[in-house]
VEXLUMBA-890980 format. One record per atom (N, C-alpha, C, O): residue number from 0; residue in one letter; atom name; x, y, z. Coordinates in pm, 1 decimal, decimal comma, m for minus. Layout:
(atom NUM; A; CA; (X; Y; Z))
...
//
This chain:
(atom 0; X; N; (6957,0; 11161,1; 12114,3))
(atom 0; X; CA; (6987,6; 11106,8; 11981,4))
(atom 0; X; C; (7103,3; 11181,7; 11914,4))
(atom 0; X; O; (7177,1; 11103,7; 11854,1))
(atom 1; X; N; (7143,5; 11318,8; 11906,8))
(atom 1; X; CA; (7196,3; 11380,1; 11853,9))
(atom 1; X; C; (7391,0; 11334,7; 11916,6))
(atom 1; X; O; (7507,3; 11327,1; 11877,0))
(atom 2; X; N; (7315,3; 11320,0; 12019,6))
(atom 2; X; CA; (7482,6; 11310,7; 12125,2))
(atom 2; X; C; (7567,8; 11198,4; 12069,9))
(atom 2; X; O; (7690,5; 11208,3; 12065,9))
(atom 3; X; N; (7485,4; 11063,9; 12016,2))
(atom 3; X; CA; (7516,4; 10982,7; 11948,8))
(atom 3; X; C; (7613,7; 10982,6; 11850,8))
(atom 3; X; O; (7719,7; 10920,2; 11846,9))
(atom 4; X; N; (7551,8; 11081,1; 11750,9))
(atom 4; X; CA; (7678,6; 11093,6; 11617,0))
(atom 4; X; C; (7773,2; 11110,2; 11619,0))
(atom 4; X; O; (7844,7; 11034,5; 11553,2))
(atom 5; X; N; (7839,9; 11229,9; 11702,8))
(atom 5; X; CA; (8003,3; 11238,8; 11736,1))
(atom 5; X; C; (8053,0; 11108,7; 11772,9))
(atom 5; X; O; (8162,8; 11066,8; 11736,2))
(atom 6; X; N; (7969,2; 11042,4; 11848,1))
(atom 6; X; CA; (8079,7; 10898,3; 11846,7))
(atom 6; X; C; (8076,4; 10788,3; 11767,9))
(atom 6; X; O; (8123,1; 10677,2; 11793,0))
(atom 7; X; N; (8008,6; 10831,3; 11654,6))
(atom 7; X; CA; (7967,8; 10731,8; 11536,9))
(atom 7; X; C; (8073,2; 10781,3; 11445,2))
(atom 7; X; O; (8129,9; 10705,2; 11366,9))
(atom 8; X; N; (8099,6; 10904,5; 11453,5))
(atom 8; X; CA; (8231,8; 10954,5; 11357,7))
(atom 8; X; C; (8309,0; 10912,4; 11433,4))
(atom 8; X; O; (8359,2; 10804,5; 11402,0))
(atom 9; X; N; (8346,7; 10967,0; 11546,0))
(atom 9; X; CA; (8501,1; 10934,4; 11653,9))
(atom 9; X; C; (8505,9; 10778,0; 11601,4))
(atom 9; X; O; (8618,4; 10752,8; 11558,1))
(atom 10; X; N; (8410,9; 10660,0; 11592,7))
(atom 10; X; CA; (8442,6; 10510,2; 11613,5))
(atom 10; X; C; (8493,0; 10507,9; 11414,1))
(atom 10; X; O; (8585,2; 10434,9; 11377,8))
(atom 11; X; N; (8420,4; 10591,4; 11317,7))
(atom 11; X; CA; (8497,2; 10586,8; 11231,5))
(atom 11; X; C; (8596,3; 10597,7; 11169,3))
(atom 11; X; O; (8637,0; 10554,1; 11061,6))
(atom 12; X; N; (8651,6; 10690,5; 11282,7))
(atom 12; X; CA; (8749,4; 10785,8; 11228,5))
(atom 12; X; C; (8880,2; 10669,3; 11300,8))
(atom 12; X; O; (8974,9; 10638,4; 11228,6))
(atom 13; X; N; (8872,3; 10623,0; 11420,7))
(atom 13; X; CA; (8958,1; 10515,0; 11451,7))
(atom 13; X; C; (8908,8; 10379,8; 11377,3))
(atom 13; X; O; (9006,5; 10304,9; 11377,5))
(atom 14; X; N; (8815,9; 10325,9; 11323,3))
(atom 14; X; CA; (8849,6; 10229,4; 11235,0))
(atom 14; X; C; (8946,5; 10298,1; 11136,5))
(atom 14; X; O; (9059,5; 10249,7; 11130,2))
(atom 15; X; N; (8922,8; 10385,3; 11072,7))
(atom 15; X; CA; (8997,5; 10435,5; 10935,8))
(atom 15; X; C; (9120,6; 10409,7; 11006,8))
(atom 15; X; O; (9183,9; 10312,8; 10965,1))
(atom 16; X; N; (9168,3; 10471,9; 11101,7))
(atom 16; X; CA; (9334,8; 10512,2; 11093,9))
(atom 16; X; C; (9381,0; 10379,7; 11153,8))
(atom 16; X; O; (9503,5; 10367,2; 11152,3))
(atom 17; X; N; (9304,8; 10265,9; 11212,2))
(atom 17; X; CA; (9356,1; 10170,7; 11249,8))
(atom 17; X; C; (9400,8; 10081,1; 11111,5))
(atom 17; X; O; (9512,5; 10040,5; 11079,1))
(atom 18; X; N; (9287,9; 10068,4; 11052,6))
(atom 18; X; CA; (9286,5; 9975,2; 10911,1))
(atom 18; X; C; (9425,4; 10075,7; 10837,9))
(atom 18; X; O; (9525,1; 10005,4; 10821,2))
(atom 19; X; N; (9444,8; 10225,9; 10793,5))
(atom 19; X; CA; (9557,3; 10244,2; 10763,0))
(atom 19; X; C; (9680,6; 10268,8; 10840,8))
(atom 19; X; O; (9762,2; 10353,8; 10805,4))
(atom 20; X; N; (9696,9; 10188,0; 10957,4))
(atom 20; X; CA; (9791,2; 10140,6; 11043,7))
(atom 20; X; C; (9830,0; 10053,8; 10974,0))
(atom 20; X; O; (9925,3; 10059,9; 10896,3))
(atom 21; X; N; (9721,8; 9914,9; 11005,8))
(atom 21; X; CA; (9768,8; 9797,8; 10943,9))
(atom 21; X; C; (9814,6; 9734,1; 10786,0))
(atom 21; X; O; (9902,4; 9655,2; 10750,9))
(atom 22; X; N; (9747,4; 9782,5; 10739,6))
(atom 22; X; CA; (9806,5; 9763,3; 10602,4))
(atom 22; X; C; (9932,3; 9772,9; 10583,8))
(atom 22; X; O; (9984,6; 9707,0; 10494,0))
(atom 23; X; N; (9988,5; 9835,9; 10644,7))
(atom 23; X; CA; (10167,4; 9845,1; 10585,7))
(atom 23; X; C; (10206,4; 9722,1; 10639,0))
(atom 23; X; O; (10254,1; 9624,8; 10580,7))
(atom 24; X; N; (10171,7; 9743,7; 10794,9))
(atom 24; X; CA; (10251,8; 9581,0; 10868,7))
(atom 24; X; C; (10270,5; 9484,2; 10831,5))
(atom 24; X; O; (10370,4; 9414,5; 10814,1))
(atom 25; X; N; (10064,2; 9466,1; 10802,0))
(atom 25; X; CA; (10049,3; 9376,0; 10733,3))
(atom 25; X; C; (10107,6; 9300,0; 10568,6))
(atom 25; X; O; (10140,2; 9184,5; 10541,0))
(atom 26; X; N; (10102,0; 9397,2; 10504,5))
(atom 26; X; CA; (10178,4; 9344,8; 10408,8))
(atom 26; X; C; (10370,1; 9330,2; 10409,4))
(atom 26; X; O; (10443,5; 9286,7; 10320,7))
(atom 27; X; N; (10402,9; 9383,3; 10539,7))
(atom 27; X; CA; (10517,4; 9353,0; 10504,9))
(atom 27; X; C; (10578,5; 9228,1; 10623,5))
(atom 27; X; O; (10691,2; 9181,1; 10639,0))
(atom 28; X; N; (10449,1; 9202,7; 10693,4))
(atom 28; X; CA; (10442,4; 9039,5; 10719,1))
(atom 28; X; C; (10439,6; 8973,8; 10659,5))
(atom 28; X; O; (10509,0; 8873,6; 10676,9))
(atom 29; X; N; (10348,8; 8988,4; 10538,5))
(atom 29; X; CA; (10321,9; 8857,0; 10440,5))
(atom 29; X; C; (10428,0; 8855,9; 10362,7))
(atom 29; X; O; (10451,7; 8741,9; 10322,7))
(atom 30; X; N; (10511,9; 8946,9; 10319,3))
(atom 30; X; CA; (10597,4; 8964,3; 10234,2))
(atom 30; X; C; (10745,0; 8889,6; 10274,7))
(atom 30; X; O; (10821,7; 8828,3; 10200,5))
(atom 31; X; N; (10756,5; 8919,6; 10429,3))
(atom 31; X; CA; (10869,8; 8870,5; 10508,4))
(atom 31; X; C; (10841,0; 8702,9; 10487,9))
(atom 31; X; O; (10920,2; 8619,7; 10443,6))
(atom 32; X; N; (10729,2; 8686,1; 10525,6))
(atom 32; X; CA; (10684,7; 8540,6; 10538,8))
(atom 32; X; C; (10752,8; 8456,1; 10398,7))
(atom 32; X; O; (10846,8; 8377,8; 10385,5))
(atom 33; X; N; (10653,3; 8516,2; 10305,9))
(atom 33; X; CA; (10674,2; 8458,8; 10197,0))
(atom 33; X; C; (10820,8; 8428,9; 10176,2))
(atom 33; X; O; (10864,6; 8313,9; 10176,3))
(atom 34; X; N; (10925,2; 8580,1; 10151,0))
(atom 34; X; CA; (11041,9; 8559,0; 10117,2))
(atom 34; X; C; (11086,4; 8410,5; 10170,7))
(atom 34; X; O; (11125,5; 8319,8; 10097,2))
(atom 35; X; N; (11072,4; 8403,4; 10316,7))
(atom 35; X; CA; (11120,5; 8327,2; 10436,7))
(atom 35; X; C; (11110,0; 8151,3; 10376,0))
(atom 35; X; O; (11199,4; 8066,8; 10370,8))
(atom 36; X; N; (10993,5; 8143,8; 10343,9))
(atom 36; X; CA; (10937,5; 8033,9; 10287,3))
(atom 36; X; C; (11001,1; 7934,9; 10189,3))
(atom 36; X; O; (10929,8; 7912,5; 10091,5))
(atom 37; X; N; (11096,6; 7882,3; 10191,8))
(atom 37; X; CA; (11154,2; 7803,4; 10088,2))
(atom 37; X; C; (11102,3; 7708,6; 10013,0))
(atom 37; X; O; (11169,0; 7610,3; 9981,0))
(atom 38; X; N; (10985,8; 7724,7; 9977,9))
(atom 38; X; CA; (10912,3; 7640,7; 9880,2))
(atom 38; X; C; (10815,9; 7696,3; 9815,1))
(atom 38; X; O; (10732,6; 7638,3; 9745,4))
(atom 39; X; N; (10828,1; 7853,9; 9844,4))
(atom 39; X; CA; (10723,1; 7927,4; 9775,2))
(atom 39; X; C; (10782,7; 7987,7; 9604,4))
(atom 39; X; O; (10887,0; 7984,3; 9539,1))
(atom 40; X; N; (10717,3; 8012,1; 9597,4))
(atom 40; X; CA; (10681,0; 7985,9; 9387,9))
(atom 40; X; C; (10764,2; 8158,0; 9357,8))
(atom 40; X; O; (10844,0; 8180,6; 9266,8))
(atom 41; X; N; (10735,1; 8219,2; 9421,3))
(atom 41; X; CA; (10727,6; 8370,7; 9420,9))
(atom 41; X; C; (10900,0; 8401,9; 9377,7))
(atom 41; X; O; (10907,7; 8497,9; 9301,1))
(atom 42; X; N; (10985,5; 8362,6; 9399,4))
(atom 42; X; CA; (11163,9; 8333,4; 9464,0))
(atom 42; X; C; (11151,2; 8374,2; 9278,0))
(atom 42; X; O; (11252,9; 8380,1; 9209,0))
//
């Protein structure tokens, strides 16, 4: 049971740094997108 936890942190610790991977990308996909978009409201 004990052996368990280290990889309950290790699997947290790569969600965390994955999710603050993506966030930047991600928003500067949506951002590219949008600009891109010639009918969006945002312009």
């Amino acid at each position: 049971m004990p052996s368990t936890i280290p990889a309950i942190w290790w699997g947290l610790a790569l969600l965390a740094l994955v999710a603050v991977a993506l966030v930047p990308i991600g928003n500067y996909c949506i951002r590219r997108y949008v600009a891109a978009d010639p009918w969006s409201a945002t312009q």
